[in-house]
C-alpha positions as CSV (number, residue, x, y, z in Angstrom):
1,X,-21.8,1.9,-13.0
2,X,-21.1,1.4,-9.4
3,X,-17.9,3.5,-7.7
4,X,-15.1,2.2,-5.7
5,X,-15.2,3.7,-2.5
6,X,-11.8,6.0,-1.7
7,X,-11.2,6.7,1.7
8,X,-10.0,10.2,2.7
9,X,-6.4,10.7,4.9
10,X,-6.4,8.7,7.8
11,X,-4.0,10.3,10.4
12,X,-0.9,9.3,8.9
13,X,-1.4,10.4,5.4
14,X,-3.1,13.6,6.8
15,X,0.7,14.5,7.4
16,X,1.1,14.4,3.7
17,X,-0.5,18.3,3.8
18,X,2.9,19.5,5.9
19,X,5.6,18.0,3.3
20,X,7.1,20.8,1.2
21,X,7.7,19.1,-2.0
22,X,4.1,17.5,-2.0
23,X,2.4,21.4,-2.1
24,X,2.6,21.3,-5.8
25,X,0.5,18.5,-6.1
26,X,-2.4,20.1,-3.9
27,X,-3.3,23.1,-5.7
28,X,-6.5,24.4,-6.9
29,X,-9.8,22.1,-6.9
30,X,-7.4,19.1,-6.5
31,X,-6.0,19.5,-3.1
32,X,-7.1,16.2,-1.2
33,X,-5.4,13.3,-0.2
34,X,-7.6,9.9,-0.6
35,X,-6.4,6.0,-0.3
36,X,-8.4,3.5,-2.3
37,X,-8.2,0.3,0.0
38,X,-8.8,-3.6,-0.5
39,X,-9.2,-6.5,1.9
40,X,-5.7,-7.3,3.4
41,X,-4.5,-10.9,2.5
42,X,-7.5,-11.4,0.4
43,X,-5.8,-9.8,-2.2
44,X,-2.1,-9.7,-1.7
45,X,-1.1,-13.2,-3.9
46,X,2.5,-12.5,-3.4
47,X,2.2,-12.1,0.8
48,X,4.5,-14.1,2.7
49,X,6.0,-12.9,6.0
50,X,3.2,-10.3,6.9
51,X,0.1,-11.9,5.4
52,X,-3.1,-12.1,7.3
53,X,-6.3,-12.0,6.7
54,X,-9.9,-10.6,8.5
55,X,-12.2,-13.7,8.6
56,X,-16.0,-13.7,8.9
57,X,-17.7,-16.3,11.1
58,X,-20.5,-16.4,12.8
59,X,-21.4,-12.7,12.0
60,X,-17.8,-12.1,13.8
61,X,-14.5,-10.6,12.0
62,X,-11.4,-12.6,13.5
63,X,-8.0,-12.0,12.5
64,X,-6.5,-15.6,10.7
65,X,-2.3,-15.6,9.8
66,X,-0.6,-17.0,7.3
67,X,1.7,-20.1,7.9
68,X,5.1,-17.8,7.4
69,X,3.8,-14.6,9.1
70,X,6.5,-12.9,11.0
71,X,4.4,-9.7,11.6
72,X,0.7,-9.1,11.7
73,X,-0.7,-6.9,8.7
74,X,-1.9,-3.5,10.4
75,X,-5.1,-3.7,7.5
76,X,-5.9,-6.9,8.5
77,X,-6.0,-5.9,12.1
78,X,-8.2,-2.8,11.4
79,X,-10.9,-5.0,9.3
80,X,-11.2,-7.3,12.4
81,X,-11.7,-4.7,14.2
82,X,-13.9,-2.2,12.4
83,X,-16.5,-4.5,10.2
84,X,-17.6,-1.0,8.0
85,X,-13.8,-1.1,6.9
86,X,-14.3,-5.2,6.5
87,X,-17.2,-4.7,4.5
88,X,-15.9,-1.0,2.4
89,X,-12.8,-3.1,1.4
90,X,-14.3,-5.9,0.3
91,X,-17.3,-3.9,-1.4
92,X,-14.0,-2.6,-3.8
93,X,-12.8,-5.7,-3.9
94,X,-15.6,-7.2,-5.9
95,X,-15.9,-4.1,-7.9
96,X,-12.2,-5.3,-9.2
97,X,-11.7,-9.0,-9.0
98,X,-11.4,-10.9,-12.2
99,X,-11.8,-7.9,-14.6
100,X,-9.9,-7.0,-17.4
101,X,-7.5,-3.9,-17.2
102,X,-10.4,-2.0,-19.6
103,X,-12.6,-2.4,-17.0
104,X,-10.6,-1.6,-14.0
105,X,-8.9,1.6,-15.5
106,X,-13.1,2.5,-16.7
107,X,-14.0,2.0,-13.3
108,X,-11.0,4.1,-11.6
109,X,-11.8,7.3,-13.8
110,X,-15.5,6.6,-13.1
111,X,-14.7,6.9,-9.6
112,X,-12.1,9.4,-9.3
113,X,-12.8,12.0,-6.6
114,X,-13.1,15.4,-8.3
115,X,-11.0,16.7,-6.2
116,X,-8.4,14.2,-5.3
117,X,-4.3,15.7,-5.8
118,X,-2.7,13.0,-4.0
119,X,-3.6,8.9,-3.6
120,X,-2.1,6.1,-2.1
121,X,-3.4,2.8,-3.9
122,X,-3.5,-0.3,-1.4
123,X,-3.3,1.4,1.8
124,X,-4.8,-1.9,2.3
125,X,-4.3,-4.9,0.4
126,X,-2.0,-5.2,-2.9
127,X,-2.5,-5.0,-7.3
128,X,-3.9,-8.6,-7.4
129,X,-3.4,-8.7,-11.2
130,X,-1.2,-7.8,-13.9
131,X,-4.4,-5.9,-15.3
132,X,-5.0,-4.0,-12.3
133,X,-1.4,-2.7,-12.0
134,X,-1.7,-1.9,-15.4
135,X,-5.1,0.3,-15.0
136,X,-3.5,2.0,-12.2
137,X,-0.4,3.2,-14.8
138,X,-3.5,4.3,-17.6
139,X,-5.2,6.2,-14.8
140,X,-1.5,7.9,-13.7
141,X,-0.7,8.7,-17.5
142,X,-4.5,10.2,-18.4
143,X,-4.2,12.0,-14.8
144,X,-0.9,13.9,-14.8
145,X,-1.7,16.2,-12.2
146,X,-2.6,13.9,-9.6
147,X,0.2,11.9,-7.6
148,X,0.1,8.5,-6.9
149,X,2.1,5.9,-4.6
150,X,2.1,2.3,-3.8
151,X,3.6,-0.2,-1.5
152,X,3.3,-3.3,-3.4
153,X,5.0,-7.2,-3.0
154,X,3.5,-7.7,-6.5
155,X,6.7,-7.3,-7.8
156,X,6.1,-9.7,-11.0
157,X,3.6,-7.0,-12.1
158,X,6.1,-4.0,-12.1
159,X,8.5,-5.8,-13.6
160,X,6.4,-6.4,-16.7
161,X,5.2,-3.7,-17.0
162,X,8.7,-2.2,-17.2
163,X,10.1,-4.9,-19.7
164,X,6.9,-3.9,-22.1
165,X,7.0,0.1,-21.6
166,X,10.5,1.0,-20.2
167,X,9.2,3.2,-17.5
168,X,6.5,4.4,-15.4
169,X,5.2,8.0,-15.6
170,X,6.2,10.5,-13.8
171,X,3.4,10.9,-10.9
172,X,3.5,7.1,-9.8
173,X,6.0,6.5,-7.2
174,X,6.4,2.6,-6.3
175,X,8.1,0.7,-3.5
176,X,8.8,-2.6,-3.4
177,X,7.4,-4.3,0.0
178,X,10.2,-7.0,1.1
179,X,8.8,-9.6,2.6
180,X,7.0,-11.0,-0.2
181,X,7.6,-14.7,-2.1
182,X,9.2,-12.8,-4.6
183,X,11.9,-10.6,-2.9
184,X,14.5,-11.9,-5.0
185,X,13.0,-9.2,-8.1
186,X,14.0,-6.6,-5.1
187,X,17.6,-7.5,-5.8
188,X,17.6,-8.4,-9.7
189,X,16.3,-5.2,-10.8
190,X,17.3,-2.8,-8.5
191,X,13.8,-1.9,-6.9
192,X,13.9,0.8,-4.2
193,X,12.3,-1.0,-1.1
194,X,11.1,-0.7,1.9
195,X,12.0,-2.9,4.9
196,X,10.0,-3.4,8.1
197,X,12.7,-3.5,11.0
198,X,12.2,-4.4,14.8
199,X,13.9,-0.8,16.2
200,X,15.5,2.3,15.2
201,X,18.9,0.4,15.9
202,X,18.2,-2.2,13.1
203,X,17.1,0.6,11.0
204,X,20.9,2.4,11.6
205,X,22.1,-0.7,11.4
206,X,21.0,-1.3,7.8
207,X,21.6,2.2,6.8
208,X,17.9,3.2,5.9
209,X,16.0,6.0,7.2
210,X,12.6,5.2,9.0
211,X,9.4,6.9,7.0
212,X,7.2,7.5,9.7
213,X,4.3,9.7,7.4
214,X,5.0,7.7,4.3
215,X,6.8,11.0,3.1
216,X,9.7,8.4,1.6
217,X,6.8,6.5,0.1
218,X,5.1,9.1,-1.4
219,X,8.0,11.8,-2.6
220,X,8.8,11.9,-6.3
221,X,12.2,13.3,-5.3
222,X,13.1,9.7,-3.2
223,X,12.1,7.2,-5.7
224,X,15.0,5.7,-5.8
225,X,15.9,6.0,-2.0
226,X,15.0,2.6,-0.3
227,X,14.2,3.3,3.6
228,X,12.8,1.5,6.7
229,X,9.5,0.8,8.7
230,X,8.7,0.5,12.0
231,X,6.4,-2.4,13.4
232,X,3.6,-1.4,13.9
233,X,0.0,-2.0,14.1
234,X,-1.2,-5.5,16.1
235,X,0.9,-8.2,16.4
236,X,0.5,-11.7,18.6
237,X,1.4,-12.1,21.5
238,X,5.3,-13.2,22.9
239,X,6.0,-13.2,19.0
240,X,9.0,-11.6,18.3
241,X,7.0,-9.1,16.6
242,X,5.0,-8.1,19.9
243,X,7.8,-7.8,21.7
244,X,9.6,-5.7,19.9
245,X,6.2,-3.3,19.6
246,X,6.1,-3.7,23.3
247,X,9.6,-2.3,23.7
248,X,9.0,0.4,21.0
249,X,6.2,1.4,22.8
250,X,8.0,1.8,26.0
251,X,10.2,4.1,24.9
């Protein structure tokens, strides 16, 4: 059986290591933080103001956006950028797409660093099923020493799974993306979220602290506390995006 291919801490989640309350999660032969990563937009069905996607033409990666994107997808920017990330993503893309949750949760134990302690799923892309959101939970239960997190605007997933099963184990920690076609779950069910804001003001403003090492993402402890992000990443030009990552940048 072919493995998925989990990338180990970029920068940002390298800062994961400093974060008190994570320590007990990196102990003994499982001490490493890994993402495991999918092509941005290509698998995100519930995308709406950040979708975009890396295209291939020509033997060229371009970066294409959706009809309601607000803000560039930093993923997608990196895959039309780098073409081993392109092709790594989509590599586990393929290895996922269209299977049962049997075979996804058999192919996530068969691929399982041996020494993994913490792991963001989707640091690219997003569950594109209800059976892969329900493999990840079956690999969290039958792994109770690892931690895991997600972003995800696949909010009809979560929710099902919670109306089945009650609750989610302990060592998955989920935030709802806003932004998605279905933000309106965000408000029904009382999801913590995560909003992408245009400056530290709007952040105050809303009354949400800014995660800037995904240490409100990943923290058993804040599961509950919604926070902000900053723009980041790529974004078009003279879009109010840009500017606003222009001006950010500035100061």
């Amino acid at each position: 059986m072919r493995k998925l291919k989990f990338s180990k801490a970029n920068t940002k989640l390298k800062k994961l290591y400093k974060i008190p309350e994570l320590q007990e999660w990196l102990v003994g032969d499982r001490n490493k933080i890994y993402s495991l990563d999918k092509p941005a937009g290509w698998s995100c069905p519930f995308a709406k103001d950040c979708l975009s996607k890396a295209v291939l033409k020509d033997n060229k990666t371009t970066i294409k956006d959706g009809k309601h994107t607000k803000f560039r997808c930093y993923a997608a920017s990196q895959e039309a950028q780098y073409r081993d990330t392109y092709e790594m993503r989509r590599y586990n893309f393929s290895l996922i797409k269209g299977k049962t949750e049997e075979q996804i949760t058999r192919r996530l134990e068969h691929s399982l660093p041996a020494n993994i302690g913490i792991n963001r799923i989707d640091s690219s892309g997003d569950f594109h099923s209800q059976a892969e959101f329900n493999a990840w939970v079956n690999i969290a239960i039958a792994h109770p020493d690892v931690l895991f997190y997600a972003y995800t605007k696949s909010l009809v997933y979560w929710i099902a799974w919670l109306k089945e099963h009650g609750s989610l184990p302990h060592n998955l920690v989920m935030t709802a993306s806003r932004g998605g076609r279905t933000d309106y779950l965000i408000d029904k069910h009382g999801l913590r979220e995560a909003v992408v804001v245009y400056s530290e003001q709007q952040a105050a403003d809303l009354g949400l602290e800014i995660d800037n090492d995904d240490s409100h993402a990943s923290r058993p402890s804040l599961r509950h506390q919604s926070f902000a992000l900053l723009i980041h990443g790529t974004q078009p030009k003279g879009s109010e995006a840009g500017v606003a990552l222009q001006v950010l940048k500035q100061q």
